[in-house]
C-alpha positions in Angstrom: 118.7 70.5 138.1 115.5 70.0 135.8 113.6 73.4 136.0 109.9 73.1 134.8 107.8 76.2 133.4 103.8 75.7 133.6 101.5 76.9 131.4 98.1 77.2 129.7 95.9 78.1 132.6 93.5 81.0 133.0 89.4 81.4 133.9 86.9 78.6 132.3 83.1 78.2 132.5 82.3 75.5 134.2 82.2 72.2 131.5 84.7 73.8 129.7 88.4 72.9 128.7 91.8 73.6 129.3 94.9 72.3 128.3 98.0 72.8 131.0 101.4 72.8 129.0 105.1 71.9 130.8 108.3 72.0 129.0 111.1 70.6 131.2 114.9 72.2 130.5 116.3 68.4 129.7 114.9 65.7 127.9 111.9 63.2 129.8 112.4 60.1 128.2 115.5 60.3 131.0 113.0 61.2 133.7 111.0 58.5 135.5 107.9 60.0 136.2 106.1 63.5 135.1 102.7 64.4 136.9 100.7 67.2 137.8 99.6 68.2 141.2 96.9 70.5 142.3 96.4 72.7 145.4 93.8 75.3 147.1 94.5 77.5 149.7 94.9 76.4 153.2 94.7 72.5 152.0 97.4 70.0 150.7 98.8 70.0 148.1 97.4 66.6 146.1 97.9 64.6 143.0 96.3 64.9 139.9 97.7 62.6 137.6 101.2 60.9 137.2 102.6 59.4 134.1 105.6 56.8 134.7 108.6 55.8 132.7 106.1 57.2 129.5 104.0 53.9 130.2 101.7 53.8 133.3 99.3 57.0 134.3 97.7 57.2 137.4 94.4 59.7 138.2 93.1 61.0 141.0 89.8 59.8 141.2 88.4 62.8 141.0 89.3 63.4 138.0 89.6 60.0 136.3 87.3 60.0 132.4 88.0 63.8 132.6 91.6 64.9 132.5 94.4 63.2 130.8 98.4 63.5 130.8 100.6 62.7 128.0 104.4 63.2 127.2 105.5 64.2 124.2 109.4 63.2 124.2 110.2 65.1 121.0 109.2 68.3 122.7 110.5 67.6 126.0 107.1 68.6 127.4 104.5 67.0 129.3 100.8 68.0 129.0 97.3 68.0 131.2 94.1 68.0 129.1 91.3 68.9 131.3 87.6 68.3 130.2 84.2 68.9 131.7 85.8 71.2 134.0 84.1 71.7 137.6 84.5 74.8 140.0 85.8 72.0 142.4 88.8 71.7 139.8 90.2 75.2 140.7 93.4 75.6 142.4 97.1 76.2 141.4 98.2 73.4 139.0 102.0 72.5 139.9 103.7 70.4 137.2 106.1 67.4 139.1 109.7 66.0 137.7 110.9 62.7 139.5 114.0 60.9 138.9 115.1 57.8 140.8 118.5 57.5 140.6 119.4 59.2 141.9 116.5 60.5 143.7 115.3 64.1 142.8 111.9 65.8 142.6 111.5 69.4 141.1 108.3 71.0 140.9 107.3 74.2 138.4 106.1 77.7 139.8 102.4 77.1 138.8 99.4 78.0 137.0 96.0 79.0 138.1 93.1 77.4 136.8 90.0 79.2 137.3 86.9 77.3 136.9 83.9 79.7 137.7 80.6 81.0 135.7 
C-alpha cells in the first residue's frame, strides 16, 4: 500500500506560480508511473500530467509549455510546477501512484489550487 500526501497548494493571482509537492511512503524508482490529476466540482476527474518509468511525461494539453512534473528518486517525491497560472487551472489537484505488476493505483487526499484575482 503506497500512501501519497499532497502538498503546496493554496490561492494564486492569476499568472502566478505554484509548486504541488508529493512524497510517496516507498521509493518511486519501483513505481511505473507518477502523475497528477485535477478535478472541479460536478465534472471528471482528468489528467494533468503523467511521468512514466522516470522517462516519458505526458501533458494535458491544456496545460502543455506551462506545468511540468519531475521525480526526484532520492526524495521519494514527485513534483508539479505550475506557471502562468489561469483561473481555468483551479480545482483539487490529486497526486496518482501506478504500479503494473501487479496492478495497483493509489491516489493522495488532495490539494486545492486556487487561482483567482
Amino acid at each position: 500500500q503506497v500512501q501519497l500526501v499532497e502538498s503546496g497548494g493554496g490561492l494564486v493571482q492569476p499568472g502566478g506560480s505554484l509548486r504541488l509537492s508529493c512524497a510517496a511512503s516507498e521509493s518511486i524508482s519501483g513505481i511505473n508511473v507518477m502523475g497528477w490529476y485535477r478535478q472541479v466540482p460536478g465534472r471528471q476527474r482528468e489528467l494533468v500530467a503523467t511521468s512514466t518509468n522516470g522517462r516519458a511525461t505526458n501533458y494535458a494539453d491544456s496545460v502543455k509549455g506551462r506545468f511540468t512534473i519531475r521525480r526526484d528518486n532520492a526524495k521519494n517525491t514527485v513534483y508539479l510546477q505550475m506557471n502562468s497560472l489561469k483561473p481555468e487551472d483551479t480545482a483539487v489537484y490529486y497526486c496518482n501512484a501506478r504500479k503494473f505488476i501487479p496492478t495497483s493505483v493509489y491516489w493522495g487526499q488532495g490539494t486545492q489550487v486556487t487561482v483567482s484575482s
